[in-house]
C-alpha positions as CSV (number, residue, x, y, z in Angstrom):
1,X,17.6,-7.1,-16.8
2,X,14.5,-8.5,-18.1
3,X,13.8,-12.3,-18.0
4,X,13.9,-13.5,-22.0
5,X,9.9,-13.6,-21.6
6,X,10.1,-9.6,-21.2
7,X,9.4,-10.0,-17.5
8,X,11.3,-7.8,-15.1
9,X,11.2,-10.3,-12.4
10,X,10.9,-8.6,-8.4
11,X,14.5,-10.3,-7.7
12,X,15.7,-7.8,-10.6
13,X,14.2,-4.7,-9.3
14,X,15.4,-5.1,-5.7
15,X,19.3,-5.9,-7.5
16,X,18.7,-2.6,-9.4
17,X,17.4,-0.5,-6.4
18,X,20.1,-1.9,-3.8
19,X,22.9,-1.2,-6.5
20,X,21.6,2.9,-5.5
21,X,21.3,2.1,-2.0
22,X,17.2,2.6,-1.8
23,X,16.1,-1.5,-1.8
24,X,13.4,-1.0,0.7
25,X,13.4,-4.7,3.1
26,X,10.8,-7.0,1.8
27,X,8.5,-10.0,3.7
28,X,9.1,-13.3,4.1
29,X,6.8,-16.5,3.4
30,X,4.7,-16.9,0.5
31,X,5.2,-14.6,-2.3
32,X,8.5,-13.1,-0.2
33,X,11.4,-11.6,-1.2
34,X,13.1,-10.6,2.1
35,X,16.8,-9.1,2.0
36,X,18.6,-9.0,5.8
37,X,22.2,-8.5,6.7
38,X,24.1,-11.5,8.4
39,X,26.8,-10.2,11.5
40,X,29.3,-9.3,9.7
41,X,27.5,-6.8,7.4
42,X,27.5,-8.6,4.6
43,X,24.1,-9.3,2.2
44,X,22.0,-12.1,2.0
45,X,21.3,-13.5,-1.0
46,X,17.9,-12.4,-2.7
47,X,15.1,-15.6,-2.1
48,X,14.0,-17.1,-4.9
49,X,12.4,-14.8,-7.7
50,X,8.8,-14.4,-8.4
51,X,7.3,-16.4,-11.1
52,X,4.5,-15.5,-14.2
53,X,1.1,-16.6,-11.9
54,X,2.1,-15.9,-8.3
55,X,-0.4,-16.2,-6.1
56,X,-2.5,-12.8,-4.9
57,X,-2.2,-11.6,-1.5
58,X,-5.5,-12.7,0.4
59,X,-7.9,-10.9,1.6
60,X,-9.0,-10.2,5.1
61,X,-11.7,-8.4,7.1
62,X,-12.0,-4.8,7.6
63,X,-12.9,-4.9,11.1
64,X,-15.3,-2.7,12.9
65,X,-12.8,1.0,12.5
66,X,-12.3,1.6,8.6
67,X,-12.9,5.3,8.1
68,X,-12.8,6.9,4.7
69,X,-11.4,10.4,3.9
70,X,-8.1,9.8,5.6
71,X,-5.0,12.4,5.1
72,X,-2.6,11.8,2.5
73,X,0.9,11.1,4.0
74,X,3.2,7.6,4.5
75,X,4.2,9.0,8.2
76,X,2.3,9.0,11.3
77,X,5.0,8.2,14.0
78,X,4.3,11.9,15.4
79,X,0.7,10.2,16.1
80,X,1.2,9.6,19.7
81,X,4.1,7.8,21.3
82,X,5.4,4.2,21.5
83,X,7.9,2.3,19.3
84,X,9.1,3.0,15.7
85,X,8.4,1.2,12.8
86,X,8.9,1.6,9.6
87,X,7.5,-0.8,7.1
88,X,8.4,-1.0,3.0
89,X,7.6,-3.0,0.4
90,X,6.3,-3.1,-3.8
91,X,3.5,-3.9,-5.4
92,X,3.7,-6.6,-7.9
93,X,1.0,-7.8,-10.6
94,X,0.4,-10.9,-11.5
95,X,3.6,-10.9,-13.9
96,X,6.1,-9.9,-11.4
97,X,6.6,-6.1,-12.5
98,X,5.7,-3.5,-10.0
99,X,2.5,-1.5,-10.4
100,X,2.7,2.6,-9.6
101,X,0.3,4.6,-8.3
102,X,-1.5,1.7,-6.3
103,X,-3.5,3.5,-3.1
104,X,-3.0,1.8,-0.1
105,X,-4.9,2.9,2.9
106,X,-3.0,2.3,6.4
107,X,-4.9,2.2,9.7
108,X,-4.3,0.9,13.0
109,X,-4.3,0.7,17.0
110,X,-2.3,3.4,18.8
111,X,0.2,2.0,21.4
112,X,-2.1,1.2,24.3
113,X,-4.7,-0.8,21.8
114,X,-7.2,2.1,21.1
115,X,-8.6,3.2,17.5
116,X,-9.3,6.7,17.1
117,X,-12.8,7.0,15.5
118,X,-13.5,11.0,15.8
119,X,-10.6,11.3,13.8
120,X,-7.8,10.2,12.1
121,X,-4.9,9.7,14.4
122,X,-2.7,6.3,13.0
123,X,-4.9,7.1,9.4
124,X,-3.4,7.8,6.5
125,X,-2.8,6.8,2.5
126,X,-0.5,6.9,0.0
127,X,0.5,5.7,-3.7
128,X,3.4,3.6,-4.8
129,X,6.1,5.6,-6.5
130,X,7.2,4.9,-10.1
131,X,8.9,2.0,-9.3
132,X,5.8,0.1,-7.4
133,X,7.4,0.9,-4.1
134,X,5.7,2.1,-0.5
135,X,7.0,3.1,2.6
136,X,4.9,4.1,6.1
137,X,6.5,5.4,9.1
138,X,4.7,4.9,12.3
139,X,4.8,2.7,15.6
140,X,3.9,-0.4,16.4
141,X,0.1,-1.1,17.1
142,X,-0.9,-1.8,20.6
143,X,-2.8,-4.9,21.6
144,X,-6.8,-4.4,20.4
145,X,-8.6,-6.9,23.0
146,X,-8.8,-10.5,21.5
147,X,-6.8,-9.8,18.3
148,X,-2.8,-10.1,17.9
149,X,-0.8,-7.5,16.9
150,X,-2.1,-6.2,13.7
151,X,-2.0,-3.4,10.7
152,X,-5.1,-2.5,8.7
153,X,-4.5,-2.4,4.7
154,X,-7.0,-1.5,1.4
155,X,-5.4,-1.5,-1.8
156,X,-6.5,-0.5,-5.4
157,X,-4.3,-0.4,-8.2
158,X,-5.5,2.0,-11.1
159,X,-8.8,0.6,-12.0
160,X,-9.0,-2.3,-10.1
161,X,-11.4,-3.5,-7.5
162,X,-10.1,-2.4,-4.2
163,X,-8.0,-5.1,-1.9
164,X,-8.6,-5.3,2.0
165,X,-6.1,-6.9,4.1
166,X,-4.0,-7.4,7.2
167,X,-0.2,-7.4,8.3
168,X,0.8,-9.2,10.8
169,X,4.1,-9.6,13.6
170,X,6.1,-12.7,13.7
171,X,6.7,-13.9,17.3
172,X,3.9,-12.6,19.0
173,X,1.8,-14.6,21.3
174,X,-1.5,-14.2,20.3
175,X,-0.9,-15.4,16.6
176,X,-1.3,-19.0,18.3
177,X,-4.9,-18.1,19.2
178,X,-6.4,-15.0,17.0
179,X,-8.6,-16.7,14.8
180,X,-8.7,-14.4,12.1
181,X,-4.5,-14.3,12.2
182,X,-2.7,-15.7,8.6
183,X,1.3,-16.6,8.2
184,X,0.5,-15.5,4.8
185,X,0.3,-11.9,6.0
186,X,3.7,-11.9,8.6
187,X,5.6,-9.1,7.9
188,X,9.5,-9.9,8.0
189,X,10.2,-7.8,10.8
190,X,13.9,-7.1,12.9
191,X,15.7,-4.4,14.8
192,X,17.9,-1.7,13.8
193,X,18.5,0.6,17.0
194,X,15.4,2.1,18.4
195,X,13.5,1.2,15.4
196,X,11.6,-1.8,14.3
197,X,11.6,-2.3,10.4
198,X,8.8,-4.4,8.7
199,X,8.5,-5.2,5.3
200,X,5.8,-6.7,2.9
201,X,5.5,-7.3,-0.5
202,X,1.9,-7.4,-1.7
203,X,0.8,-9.1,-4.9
204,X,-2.5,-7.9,-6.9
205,X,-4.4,-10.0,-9.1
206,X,-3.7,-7.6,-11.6
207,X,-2.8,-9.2,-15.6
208,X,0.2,-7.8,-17.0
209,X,1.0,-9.6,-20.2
210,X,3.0,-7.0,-21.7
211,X,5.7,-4.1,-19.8
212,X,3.4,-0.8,-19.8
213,X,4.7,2.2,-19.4
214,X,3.9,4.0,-16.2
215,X,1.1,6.7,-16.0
216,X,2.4,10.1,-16.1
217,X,-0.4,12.9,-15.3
218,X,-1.0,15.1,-17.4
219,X,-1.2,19.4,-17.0
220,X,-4.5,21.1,-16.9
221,X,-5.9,24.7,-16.9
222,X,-9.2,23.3,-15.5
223,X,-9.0,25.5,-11.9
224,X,-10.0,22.6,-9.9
225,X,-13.1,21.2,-9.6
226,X,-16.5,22.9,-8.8
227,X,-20.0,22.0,-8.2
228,X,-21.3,19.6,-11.4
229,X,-22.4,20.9,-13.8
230,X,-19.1,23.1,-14.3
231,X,-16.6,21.0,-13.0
232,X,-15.7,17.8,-15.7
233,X,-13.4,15.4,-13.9
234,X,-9.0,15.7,-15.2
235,X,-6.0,14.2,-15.3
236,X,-3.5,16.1,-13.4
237,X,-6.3,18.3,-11.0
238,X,-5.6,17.9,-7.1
239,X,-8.7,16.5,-5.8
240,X,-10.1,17.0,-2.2
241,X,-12.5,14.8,0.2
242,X,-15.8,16.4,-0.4
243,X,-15.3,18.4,-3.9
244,X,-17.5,17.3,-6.5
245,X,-17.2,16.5,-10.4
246,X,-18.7,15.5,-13.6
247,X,-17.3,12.8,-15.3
248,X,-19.5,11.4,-19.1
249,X,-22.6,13.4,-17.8
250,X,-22.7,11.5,-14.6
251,X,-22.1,13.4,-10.9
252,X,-19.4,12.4,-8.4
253,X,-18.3,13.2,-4.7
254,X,-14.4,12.5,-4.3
255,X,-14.0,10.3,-1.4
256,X,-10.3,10.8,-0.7
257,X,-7.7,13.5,-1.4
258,X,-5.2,12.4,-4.6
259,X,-4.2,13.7,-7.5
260,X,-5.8,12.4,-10.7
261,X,-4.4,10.3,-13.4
262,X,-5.5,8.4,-16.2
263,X,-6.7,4.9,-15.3
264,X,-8.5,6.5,-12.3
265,X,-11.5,7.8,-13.9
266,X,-14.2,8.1,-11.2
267,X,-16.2,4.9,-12.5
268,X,-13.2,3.0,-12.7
269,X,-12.1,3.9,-8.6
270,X,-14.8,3.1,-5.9
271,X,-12.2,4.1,-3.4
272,X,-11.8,7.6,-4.8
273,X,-14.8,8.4,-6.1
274,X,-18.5,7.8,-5.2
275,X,-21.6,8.3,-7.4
276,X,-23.6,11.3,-6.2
């Protein structure tokens, strides 16, 4: 239910998506809303709900191994080998509501510490669903010399700047001494079988003063896009790394393979699109 401001609060949408079974696990500290299961199966109650003016997740470095152009998909666990993880969360504005179609761009370390920088092994993005909500299936990241155990994150909500960041693991060693390191950014993390699940719940500094309804792409008989001057940038048109379109006159060279909608019109998404 919304609040009686017209907020749908977080604590509301993870009632609604746990009454169908599909609440993914959420982080702790900070803007958190974890949900666990005590010993005898039972749930525990929902933390405290977000509030109008939450703070926005921080921002951290990239670090030396950011590559663009990485494949669309949420799982990379066939990668290479080491342990499962699977780590879920939202997106939330500044309001509370989750925000759809947000591109966030997952890399990290294999299991023995190692980035792979000829391609694009433990690379990958994806966009939160309708309901602001992400999932990524992998493995936990190795050691990288003199960091702790780490995630890689960029984030750009539909016409927004874009967000770089970090997840990290609670309980390892090296958070004591790895300078860059934040408990702001500690995953709530526990074990179900052979699997590790993380969760995180990121919060944009995006305004939402009114409920908006989500963006829904729209069909096209376009063809795709082709070499400017023929090729005028659409809602709805399948985009690939490397195809090129026009968008008020001006050229562009899509940056990363997504489907377009409205809101993400090349000037308005660095991460997507570059001026060419």
């Amino acid at each position: 239910m919304p609040t009686p401001d017209g907020m749908i609060s977080r604590k509301t949408v993870l009632k609604a998506a746990a009454a169908l079974g599909a609440a993914p696990l959420l982080v702790g500290g900070g803007v958190a809303l974890a949900r666990d299961r005590i010993g005898n199966g039972e749930p525990l109650g929902f933390t405290p709900e977000c509030h109008d003016g939450d703070a926005p997740t921080i921002e951290q470095t990239e670090g030396p191994y950011f590559k663009p152009n990485s494949p669309l998909r949420s799982s990379m666990v066939n990668d290479g080998p080491g342990t499962h993880l699977v780590v879920s969360g939202y997106v939330f504005g500044r309001a509370c509501r989750p925000i759809s179609g947000v591109l966030l761009d997952f890399w990290q370390a294999d299991d023995g510490g190692n980035y792979d920088n000829s391609g694009y092994t433990f690379r990958g993005h994806q966009f939160t669903d309708a309901n602001g909500a992400f999932k990524l299936d992998t493995i936990v990241p190795g050691l990288y010399p003199g960091r702790t155990r780490h995630i890689h994150v960029k984030l750009q909500a539909p016409g927004r700047p874009v967000v770089t960041t970090q997840l990290y693991f609670p309980g390892e060693p090296r958070n004591s001494t790895d300078a860059i390191y934040d408990a702001r950014l500690l995953m709530n993390v526990r074990q179900n079988g052979q699997t590790r699940e993380g969760s995180f719940d990121f919060v944009l500094n995006v305004p939402q003063t009114t409920p908006s309804p989500t963006p829904t792409p729209t069909a096209t008989s376009t063809g795709g896009p082709t070499t400017p001057p023929g090729g005028t940038w659409a809602p709805g048109t399948s985009y690939n790394a490397g195809d090129r379109v026009t968008y008020s006159g001006v050229s562009y060279t899509c940056l990363q393979a997504h489907t377009a909608m409205v809101g993400w019109e090349p000037p308005n998404v660095p991460a997507l699109w570059q001026r060419s």
